[in-house]
KEPA-18150 format. One record per atom (N, C-alpha, C): x, y, z; residue in one letter. Coordinates in steps of 0.2 Angstrom, whole numbers, plus 5000, padded with zeros to 4 digits. Layout:
N
XYZA/...
***
This chain:
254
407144884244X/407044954243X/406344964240X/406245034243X/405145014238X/405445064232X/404945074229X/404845094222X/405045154221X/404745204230X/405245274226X/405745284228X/406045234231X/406945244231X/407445224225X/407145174219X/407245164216X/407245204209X/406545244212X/406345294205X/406745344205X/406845374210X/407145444214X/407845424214X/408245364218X/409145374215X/409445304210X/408745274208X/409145254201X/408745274195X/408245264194X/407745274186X/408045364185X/407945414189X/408045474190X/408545504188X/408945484192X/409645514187X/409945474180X/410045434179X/409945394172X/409845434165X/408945424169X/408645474163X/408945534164X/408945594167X/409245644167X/410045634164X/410245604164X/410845594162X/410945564154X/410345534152X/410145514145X/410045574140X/409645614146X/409345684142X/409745704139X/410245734146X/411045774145X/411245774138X/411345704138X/411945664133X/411445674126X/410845664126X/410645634119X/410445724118X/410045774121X/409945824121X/410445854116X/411145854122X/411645914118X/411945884110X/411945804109X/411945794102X/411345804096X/410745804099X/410145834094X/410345914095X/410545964101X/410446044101X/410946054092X/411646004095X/412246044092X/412046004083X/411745964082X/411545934077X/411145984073X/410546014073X/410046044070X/409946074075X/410146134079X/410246194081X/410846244084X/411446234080X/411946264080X/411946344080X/411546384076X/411446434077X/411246444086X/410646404089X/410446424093X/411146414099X/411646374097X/411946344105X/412446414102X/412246464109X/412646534113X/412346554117X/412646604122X/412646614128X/411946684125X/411746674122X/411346724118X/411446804124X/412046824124X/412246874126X/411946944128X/411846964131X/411647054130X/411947094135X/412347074133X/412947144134X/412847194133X/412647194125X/412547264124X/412147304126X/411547264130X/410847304135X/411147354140X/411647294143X/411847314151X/412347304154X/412947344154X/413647324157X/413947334165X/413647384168X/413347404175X/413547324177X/412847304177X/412847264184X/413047184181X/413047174174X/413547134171X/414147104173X/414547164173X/415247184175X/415447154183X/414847134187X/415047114194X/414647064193X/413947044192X/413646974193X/414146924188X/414146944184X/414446884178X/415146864182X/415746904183X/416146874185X/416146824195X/415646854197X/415446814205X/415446744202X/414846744200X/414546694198X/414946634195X/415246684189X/415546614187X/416446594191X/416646644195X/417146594198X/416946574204X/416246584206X/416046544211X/415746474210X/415646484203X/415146424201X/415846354200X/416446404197X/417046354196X/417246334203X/417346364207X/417546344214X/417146284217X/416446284215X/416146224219X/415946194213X/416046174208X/416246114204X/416746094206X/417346124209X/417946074208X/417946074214X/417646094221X/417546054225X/417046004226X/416445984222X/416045944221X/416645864219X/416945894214X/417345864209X/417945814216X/418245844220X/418745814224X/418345794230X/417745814232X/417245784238X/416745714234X/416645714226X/416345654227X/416445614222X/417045634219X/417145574214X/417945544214X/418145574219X/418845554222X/418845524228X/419045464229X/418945444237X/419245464241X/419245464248X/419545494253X/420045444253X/420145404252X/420745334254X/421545374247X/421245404243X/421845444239X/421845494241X/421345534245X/421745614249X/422145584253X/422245544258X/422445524262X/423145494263X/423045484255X/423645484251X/424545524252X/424045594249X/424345634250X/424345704255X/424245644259X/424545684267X/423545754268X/422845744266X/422445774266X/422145744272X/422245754278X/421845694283X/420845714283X/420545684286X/419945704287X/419645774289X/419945784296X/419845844299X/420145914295X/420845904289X/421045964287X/420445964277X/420145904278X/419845904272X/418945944274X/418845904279X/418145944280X/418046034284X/418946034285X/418746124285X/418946154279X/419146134275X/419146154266X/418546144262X/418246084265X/417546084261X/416946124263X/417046134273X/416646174274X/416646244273X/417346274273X/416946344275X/417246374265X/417846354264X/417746364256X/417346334251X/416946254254X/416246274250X/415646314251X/415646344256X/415246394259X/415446454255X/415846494255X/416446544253X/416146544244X/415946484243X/415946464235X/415446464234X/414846444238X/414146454237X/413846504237X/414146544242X/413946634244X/414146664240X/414746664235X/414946714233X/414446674224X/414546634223X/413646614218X/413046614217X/412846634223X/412246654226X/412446714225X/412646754227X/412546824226X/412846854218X/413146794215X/413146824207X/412646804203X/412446754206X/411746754201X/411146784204X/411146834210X/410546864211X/410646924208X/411346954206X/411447034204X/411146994196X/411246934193X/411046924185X/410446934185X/410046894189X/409046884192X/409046934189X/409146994195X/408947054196X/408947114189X/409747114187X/409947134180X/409247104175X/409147034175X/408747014170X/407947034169X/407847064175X/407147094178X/406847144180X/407747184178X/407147254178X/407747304174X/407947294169X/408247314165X/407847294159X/407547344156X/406847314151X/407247274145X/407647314142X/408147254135X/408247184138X/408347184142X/408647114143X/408247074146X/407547084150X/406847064150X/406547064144X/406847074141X/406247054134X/406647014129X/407247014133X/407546944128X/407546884131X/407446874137X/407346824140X/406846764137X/407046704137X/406646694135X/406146634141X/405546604139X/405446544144X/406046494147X/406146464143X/406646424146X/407446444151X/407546524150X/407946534152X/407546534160X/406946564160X/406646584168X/406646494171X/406346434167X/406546414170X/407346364172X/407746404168X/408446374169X/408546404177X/408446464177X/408546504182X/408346494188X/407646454188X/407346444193X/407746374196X/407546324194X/408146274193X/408946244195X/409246304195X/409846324194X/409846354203X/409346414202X/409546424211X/409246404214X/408846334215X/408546274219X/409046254220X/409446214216X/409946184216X/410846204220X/410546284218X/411546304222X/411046334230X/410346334230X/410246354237X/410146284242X/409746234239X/409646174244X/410446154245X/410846164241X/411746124241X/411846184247X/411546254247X/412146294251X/411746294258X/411046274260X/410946244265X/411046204269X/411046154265X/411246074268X/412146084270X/412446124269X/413046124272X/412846164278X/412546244277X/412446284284X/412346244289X/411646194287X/411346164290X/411446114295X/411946054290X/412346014291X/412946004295X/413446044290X/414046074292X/414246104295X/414146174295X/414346254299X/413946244303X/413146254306X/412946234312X/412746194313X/412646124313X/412546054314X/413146004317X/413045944318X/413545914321X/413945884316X/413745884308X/414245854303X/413845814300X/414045774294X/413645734289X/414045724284X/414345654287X/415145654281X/414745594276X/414745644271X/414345634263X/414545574259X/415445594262X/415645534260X/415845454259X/415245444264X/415245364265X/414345374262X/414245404261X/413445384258X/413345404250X/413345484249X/413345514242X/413745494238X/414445494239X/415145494236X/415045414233X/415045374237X/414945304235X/414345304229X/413945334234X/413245304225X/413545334220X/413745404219X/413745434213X/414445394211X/414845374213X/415345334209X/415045254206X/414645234211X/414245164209X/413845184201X/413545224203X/413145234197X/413545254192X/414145284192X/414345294187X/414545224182X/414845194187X/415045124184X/414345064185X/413845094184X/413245054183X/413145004187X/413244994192X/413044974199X/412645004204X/412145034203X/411745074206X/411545044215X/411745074220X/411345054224X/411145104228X/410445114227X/409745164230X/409945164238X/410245114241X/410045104250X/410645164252X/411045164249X/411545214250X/411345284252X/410645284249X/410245354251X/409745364254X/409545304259X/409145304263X/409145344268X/409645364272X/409645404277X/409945474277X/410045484269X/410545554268X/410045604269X/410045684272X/409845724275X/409445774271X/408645784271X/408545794268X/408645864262X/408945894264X/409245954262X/409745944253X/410045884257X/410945854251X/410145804247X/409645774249X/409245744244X/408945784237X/408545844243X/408345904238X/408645914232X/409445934235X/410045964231X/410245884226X/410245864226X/410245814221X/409945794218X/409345814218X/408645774212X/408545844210X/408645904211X/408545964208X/409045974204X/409645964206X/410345954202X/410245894196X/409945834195X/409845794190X/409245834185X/408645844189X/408345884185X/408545964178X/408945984183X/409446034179X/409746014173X/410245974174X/410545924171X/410045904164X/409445894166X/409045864161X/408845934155X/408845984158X/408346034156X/409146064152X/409746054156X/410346094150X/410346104144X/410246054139X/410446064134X/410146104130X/409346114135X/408946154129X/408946244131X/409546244135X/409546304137X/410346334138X/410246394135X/411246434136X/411546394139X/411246364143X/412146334148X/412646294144X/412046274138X/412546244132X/413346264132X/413346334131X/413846364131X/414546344132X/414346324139X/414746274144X/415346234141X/415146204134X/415446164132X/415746194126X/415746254123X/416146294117X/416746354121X/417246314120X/417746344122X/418046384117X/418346424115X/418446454110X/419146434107X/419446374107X/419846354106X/420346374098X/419946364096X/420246404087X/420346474088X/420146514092X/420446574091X/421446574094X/421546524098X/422046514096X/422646514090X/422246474086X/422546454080X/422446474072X/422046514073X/421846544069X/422446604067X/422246614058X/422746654058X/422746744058X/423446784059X/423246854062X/422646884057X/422246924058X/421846974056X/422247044054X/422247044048X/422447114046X/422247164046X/422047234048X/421947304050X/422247324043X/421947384041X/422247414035X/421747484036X/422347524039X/421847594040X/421747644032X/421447704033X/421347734028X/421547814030X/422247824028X/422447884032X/422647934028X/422947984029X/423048034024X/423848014021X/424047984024X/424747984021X/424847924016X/424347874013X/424247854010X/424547754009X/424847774016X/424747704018X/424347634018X/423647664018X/423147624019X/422947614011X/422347554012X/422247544005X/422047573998X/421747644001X/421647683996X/421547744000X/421747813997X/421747874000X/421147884002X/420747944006X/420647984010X/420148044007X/419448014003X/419248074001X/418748094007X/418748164001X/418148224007X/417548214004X/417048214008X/416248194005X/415948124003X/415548143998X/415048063999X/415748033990X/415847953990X/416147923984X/415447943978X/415547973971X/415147963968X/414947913966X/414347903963X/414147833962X/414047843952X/414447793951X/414547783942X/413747763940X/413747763935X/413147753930X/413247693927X/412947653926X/412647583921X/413347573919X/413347633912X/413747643908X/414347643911X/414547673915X/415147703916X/415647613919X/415247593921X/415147543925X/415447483920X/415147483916X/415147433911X/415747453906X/415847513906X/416647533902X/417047523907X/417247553911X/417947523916X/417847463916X/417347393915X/417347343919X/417947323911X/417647343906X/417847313900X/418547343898X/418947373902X/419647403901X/420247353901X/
***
C-alpha cells in the first residue's frame, strides 16, 4: 500500500478518533460551563420549531442506519430472515428518506443562523465551522448513495467499508479494503473523521448529556401567593416597605 492510503484510512482515523476521546475528557474536565447546546431559543422559535426537530430525527434515522449497515454483519441479518435485496431497499431509499429530511433541517438552522441577527451574533467561529463540516459530511454520504445507489448500478459497501471500519475498530487496520471504494463514500468518510475530530470542541458535545437526573430528582414545590391566604404569605397592594438599620436590628434581636 503507498503512504497516502495508509495516512488517509489508517493514521487518519485513529487520530481523529484520539482527538474525540482525549477532547471530550479535557472539554468536560476544565470547561464544564462551556459543554451546552448553547441555545437561542429565546432569539427565534419560528423556524426553530421545524429545522430543530427535521434534523435531529433525520440525523437519528441515519445513525442507526449507518449503525446496522456497517458495524453489524450481513451473515447476522441473514439470520434473521433480512436477505440482501430486502436490506439494500431499506438502506436505499430510507437512507435517502433520512438524509433528505437532514439536509433540509439543517438548511432551515444555516439559514435561521444567518439572518436572524440575535442568533448571528451568537454564533460563534467554531460553530461555522462545525457547520461547514457537518454538511460536507451528510451531503458527500447523501450523494454517494443518489449517485451509487438510486441511480447507479450499486456499490455493496458491505464487503469493502463495513469490514475496514469493523477491523479498525478491533485494531487490525487494513487500508486495501479502500482502494477501490467510490469516490463519493471516500469523501464522506475522511470528512466524517475529520468531524469527529473537531466535536468536542464544539455544541455537539451535547450529544452526550442526557438529562438523566431530572428523572430522579425530587418534586419541586410551587407555593402561590393568593388572596386567600394559602400561599406563603398574603397578598399586599403596592411597593413592601423597606425597614431602617434599626428597625432591622430590633426584630432581628426579638
Amino acid at each position: 500500500m503507498s503512504t497516502g492510503s495508509i495516512l488517509l484510512w489508517v493514521a487518519l482515523p485513529y487520530a481523529c478518533a484520539v482527538v474525540f476521546i482525549v477532547g471530550h475528557i479535557w472539554r468536560y474536565r476544565f470547561d464544564k460551563f462551556g459543554w451546552t447546546t448553547r441555545s437561542s431559543q429565546t432569539y427565534e422559535n419560528r423556524l426553530l420549531r421545524w429545522g430543530s426537530p427535521m434534523f435531529h430525527i433525520g440525523i437519528l434515522m441515519v445513525i442507526a442506519g449507518h449503525v446496522v449497515g456497517l458495524l453489524i454483519p450481513r451473515e447476522w441479518l441473514y439470520a434473521i430472515g433480512i436477505d440482501e435485496h430486502m436490506y439494500h431497499l431499506g438502506a436505499t431509499w430510507m437512507g435517502t428518506a433520512a438524509a433528505l429530511l437532514t439536509l433540509a433541517g439543517l438548511a432551515i438552522l444555516i439559514y435561521r443562523r444567518r439572518t436572524v441577527g440575535p442568533v448571528f451574533l451568537a454564533t460563534t467561529k467554531m460553530d461555522k465551522v462545525m457547520y461547514v463540516f457537518l454538511g460536507l459530511t451528510l451531503g458527500f454520504g447523501t450523494l454517494a448513495t443518489l449517485v451509487y445507489q438510486v441511480f447507479g448500478g450499486g456499490y455493496s459497501y458491505r464487503e469493502s467499508i463495513s469490514p475496514w471500519i469493523r477491523e479498525m475498530i478491533i485494531f487490525q487496520p487494513h487500508p486495501e479494503m479502500m482502494a477501490e471504494v467510490p469516490l463519493f463514500f471516500q469523501l464522506h468518510i475522511i470528512t466524517a473523521c475529520l468531524l469527529f475530530a473537531l466535536w468536542p470542541f464544539t455544541r455537539l458535545v451535547h450529544v452526550f448529556s442526557a438529562p438523566v437526573g431530572y428523572l430522579f430528582r425530587p418534586y419541586i414545590v410551587y407555593r402561590s401567593r393568593d388572596e386567600s391566604g394559602a400561599g406563603n404569605r398574603p397578598v399586599r397592594r403596592g411597593w413592601d416597605p423597606v425597614s431602617t438599620p434599626q428597625e432591622r436590628k430590633s426584630s432581628s434581636s426579638r
